[in-house]
C-alpha positions in Angstrom: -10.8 -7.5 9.8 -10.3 -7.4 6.1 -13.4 -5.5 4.1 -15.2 -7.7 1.6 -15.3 -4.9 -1.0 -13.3 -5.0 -3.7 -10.5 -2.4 -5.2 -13.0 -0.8 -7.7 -15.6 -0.3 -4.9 -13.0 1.8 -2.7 -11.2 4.0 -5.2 -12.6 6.4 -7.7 -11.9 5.9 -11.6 -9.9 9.0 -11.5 -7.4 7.9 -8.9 -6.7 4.3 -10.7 -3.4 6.1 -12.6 -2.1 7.5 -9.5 -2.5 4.6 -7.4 -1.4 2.1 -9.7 2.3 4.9 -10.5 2.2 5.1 -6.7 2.1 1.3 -6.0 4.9 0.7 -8.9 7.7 3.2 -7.6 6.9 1.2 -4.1 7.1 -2.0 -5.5 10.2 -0.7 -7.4 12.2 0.9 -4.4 11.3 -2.3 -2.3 13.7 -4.1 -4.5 16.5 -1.3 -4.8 16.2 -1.6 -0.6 16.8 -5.5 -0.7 18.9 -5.5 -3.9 17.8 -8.1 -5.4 15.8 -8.8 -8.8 12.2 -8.5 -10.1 10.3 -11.9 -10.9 7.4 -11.9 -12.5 6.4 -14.2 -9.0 7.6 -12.0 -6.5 6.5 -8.9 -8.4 3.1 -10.4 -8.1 3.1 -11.7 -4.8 4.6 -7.7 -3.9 1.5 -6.0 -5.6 -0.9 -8.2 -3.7 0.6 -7.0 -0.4 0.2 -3.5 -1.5 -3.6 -3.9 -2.9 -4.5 -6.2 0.9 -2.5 -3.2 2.2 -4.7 -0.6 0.6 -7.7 -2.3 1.1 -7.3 -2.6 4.4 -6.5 0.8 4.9 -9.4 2.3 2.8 -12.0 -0.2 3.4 -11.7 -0.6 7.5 -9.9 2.2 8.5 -11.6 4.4 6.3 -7.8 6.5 5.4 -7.4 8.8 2.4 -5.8 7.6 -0.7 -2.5 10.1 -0.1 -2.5 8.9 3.3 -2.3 5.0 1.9 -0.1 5.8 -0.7 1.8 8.0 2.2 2.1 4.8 4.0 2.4 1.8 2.1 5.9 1.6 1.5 6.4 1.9 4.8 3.8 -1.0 5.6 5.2 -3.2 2.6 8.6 -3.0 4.1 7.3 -4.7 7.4 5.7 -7.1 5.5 8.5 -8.4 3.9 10.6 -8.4 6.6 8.4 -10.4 8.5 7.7 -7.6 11.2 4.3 -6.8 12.4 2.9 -3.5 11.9 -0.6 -1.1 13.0 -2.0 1.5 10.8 -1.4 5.4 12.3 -4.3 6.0 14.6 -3.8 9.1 14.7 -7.2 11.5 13.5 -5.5 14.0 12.1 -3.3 13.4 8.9 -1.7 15.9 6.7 -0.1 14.6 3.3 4.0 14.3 4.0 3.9 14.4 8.0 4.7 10.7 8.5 
């Protein structure tokens, strides 16, 4: 299930410049990995993965921001290659552990 609430309603103003630096370098490294090159379309299309990403993780699973951000590129890699993925169940999360 996807929440209904919206990006502003599950991050504080404060965190908007770290999530949106974080959400770039993924974005970024996600073309290094598949060396190929930025279109406006596909840059798009990768930045609405990461915000359905984040939403998901923030708004139903109720994760951290450094855990999403932790996480993402790992999630948007599945994503574009087509392979399905399920966010860490695990209760206990510590910034870096994977």
């Amino acid at each position: 299930m996807l929440t209904t609430q919206t990006f502003a309603e599950l991050v504080e103003p404060h965190q908007l410049g770290r999530i949106t630096n974080s959400l770039t370098r993924t974005i970024e490294l996600s073309f290094v990995q598949d060396k190929s090159s930025m279109t406006q379309n596909e840059v798009r299309r990768r930045f609405e993965i990461c915000i359905r990403l984040f939403k998901q993780l923030r708004g139903d699973h109720h994760w951290g921001v450094q855990r999403i951000l932790d996480r993402i590129p790992e999630y948007l890699r599945c994503e574009l290659d087509g392979k399905s993925w399920e966010p860490d169940s695990r209760g206990m999360w510590l910034p870096g552990d994977g």
